[in-house]
One Martini backbone bead per residue (centre of mass of N, CA, C, O) as a GRO file, in nm:
protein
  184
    1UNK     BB    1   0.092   0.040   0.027
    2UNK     BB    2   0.095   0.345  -0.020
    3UNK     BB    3   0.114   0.618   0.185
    4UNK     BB    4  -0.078   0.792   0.144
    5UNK     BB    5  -0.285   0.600   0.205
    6UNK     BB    6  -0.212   0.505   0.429
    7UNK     BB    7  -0.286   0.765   0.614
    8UNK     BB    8  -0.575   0.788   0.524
    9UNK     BB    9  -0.645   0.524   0.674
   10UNK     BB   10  -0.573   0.656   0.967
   11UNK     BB   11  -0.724   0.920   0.954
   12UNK     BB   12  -1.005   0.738   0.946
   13UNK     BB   13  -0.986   0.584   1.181
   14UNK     BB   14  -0.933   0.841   1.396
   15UNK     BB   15  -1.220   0.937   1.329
   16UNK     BB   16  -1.337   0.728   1.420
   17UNK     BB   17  -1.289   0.660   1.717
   18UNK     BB   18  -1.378   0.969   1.767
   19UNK     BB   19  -1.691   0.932   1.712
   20UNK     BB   20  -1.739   0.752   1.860
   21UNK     BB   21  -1.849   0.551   2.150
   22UNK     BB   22  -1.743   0.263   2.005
   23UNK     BB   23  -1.541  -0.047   2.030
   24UNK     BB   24  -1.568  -0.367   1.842
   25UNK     BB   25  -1.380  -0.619   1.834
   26UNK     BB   26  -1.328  -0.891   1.575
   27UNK     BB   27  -1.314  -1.226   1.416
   28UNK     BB   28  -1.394  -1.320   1.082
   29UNK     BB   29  -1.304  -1.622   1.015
   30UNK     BB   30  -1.516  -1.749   0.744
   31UNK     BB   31  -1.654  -1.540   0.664
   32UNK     BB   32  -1.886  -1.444   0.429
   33UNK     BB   33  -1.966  -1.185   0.269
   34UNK     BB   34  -2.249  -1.187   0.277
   35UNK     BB   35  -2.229  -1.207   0.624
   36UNK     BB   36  -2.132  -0.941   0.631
   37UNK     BB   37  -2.345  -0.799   0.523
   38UNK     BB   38  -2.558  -0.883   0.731
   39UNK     BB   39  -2.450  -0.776   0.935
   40UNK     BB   40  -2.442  -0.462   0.858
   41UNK     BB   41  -2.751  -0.468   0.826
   42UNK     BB   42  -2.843  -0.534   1.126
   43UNK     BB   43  -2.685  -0.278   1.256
   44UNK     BB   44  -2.700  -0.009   1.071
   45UNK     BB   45  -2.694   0.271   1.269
   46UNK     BB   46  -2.553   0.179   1.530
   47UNK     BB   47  -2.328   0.050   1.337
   48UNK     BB   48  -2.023  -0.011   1.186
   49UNK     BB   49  -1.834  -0.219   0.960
   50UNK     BB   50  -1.470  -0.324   0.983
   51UNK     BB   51  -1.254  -0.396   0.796
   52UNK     BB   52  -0.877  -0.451   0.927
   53UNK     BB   53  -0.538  -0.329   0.960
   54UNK     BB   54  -0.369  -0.392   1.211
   55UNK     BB   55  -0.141  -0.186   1.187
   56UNK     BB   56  -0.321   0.075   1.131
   57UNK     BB   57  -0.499   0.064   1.411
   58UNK     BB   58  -0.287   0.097   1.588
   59UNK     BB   59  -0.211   0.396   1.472
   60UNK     BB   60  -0.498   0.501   1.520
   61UNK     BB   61  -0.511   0.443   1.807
   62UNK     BB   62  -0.320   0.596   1.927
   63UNK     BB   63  -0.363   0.861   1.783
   64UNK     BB   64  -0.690   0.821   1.989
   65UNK     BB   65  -0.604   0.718   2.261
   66UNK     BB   66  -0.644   0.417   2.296
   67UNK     BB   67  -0.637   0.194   2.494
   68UNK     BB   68  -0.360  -0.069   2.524
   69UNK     BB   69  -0.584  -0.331   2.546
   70UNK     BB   70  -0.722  -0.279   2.265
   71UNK     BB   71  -0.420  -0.322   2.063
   72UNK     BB   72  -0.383  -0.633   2.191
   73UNK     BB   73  -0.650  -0.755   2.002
   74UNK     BB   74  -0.468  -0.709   1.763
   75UNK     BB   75  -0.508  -1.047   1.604
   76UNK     BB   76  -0.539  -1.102   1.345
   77UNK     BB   77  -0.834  -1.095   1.191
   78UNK     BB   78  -1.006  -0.796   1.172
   79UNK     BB   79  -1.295  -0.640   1.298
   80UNK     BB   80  -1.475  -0.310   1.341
   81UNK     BB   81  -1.761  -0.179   1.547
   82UNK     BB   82  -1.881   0.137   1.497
   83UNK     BB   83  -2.022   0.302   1.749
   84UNK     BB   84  -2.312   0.543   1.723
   85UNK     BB   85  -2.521   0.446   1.910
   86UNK     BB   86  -2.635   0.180   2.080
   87UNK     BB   87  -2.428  -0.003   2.272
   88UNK     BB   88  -2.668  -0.205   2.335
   89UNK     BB   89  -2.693  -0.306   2.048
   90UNK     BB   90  -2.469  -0.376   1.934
   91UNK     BB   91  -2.390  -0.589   2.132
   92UNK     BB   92  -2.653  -0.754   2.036
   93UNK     BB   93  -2.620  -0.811   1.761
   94UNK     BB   94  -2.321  -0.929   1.758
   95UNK     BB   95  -2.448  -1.190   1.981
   96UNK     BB   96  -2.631  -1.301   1.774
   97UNK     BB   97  -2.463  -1.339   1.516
   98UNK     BB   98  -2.267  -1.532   1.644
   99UNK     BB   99  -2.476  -1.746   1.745
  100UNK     BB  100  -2.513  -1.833   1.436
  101UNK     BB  101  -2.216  -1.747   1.389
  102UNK     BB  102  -1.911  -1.853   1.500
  103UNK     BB  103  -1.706  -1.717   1.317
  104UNK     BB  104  -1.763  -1.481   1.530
  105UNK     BB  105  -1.541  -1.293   1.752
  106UNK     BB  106  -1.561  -1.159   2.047
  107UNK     BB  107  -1.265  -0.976   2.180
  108UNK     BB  108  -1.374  -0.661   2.217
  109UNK     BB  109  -1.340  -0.336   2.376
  110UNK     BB  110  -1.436   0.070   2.358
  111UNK     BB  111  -1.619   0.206   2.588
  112UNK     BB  112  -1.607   0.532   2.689
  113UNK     BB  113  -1.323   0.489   2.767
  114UNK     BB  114  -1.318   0.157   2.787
  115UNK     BB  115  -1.217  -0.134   2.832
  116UNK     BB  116  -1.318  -0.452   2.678
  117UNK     BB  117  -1.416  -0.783   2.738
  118UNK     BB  118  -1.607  -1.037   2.599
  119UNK     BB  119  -1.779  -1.083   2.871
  120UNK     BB  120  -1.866  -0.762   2.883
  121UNK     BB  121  -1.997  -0.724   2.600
  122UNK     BB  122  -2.195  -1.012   2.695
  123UNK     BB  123  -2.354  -0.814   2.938
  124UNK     BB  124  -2.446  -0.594   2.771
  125UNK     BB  125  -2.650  -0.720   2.613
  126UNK     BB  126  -2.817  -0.801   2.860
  127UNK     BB  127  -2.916  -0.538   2.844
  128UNK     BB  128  -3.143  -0.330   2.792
  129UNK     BB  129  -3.262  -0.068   2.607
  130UNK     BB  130  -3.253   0.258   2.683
  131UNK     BB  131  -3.556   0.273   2.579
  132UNK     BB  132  -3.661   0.092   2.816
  133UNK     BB  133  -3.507   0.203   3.077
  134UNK     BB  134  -3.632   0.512   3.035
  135UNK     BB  135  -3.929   0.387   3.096
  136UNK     BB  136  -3.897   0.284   3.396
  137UNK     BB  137  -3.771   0.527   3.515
  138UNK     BB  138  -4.040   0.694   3.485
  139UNK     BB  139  -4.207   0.487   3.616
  140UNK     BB  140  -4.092   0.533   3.878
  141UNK     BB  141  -4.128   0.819   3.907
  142UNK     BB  142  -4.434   0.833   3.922
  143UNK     BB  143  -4.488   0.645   4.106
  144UNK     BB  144  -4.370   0.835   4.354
  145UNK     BB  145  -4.530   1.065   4.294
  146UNK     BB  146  -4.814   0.955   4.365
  147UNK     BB  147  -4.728   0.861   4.677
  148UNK     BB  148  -4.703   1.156   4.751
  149UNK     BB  149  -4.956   1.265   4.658
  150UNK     BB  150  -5.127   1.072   4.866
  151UNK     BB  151  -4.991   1.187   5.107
  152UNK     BB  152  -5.069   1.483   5.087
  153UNK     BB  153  -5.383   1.404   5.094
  154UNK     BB  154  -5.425   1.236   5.334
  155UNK     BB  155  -5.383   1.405   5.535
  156UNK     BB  156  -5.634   1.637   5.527
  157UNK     BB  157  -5.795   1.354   5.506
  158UNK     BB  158  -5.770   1.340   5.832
  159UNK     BB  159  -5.790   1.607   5.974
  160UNK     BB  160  -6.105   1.615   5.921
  161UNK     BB  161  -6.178   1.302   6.047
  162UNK     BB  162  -6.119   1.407   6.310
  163UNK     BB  163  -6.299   1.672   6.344
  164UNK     BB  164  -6.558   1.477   6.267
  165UNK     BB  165  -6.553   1.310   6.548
  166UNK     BB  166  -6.514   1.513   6.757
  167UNK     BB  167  -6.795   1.654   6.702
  168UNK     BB  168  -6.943   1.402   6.780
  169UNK     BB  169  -6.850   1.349   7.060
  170UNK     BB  170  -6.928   1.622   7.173
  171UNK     BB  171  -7.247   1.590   7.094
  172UNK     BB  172  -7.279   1.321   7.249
  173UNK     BB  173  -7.188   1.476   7.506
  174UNK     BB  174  -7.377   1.687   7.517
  175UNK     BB  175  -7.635   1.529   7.540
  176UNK     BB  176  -7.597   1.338   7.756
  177UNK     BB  177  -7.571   1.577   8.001
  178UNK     BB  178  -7.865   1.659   8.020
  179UNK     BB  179  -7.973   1.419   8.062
  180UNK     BB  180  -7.807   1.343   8.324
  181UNK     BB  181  -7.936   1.596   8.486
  182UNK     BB  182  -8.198   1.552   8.501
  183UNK     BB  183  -8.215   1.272   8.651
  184UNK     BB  184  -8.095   1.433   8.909
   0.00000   0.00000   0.00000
């Protein structure tokens, strides 16, 4: 490959390094072209997935200051999914196509700032997604403003209903005391 080119293809690399959210390595030999093109459509607008030159790619992982342990995972033929939008879907997606097509292995990745490890890409594959997390998250919080509100409508209605017991007891003691009045 000429320098030139070098050069390019290192600075779209750290430029994809830079834009993401992370990156998850794996290695892709056995799939073939049809399988990495739907492996591709399946990621859609969540992840890029990009084969890669280990040598070019350690260069632009340095120069975009990616931890050294995701550096260390570039061995062997590898293919990067520069993830760009949820990254609990792009590791969803992974995952699941890995265990369809065995020959996909997830070497590890760098999201947010963190290397992580194969088992740890598959722990996030686990968790629900984003706007899941997030509608939960609303129903917990309407649920205790619910609760809150039922606590501050309690009181006032609480001592209405002892002023009007109070009131009940004074009028049964006013009844009875004149009645007790007579009899003596």
């Amino acid at each position: 490959m000429a320098k030139d080119h070098k050069d390019a293809a290192i600075a779209e690399l750290k430029s994809e390094f830079e834009s993401s959210n992370g990156a998850v390595l794996t290695e892709y030999r056995g799939l073939s072209v049809a399988q990495v093109t739907e492996l591709r459509g399946n990621l859609g607008e969540v992840a890029r997935f990009r084969v890669v030159k280990n040598t070019l790619t350690k260069r632009a992982a340095n120069e975009a200051g990616v931890d050294e342990q995701f550096r260390e995972l570039l061995e062997g033929p590898s293919a990067i999914a520069f993830v760009r939008g949820d990254v609990v879907e792009a590791a969803k997606g992974l995952r699941d196509f890995a265990k369809a097509n065995p020959a996909l292995v997830i070497k590890g990745g760098y999201i947010d700032g963190q290397s992580m490890d194969a088992a740890q890409i598959t722990k996030l594959a686990d968790l629900e997604s984003r706007e899941v997390l997030l509608a939960k998250l609303a129903g917990a919080m309407k649920g205790s403003m619910a609760n809150a509100a039922g606590l501050f409508n309690a009181l006032p209605t609480q001592a209405a209903q002892l002023a009007e017991a109070l009131r009940a007891k004074r009028e049964g003691e006013g009844e009875s005391a004149p009645a007790e009045a007579s009899a003596e």
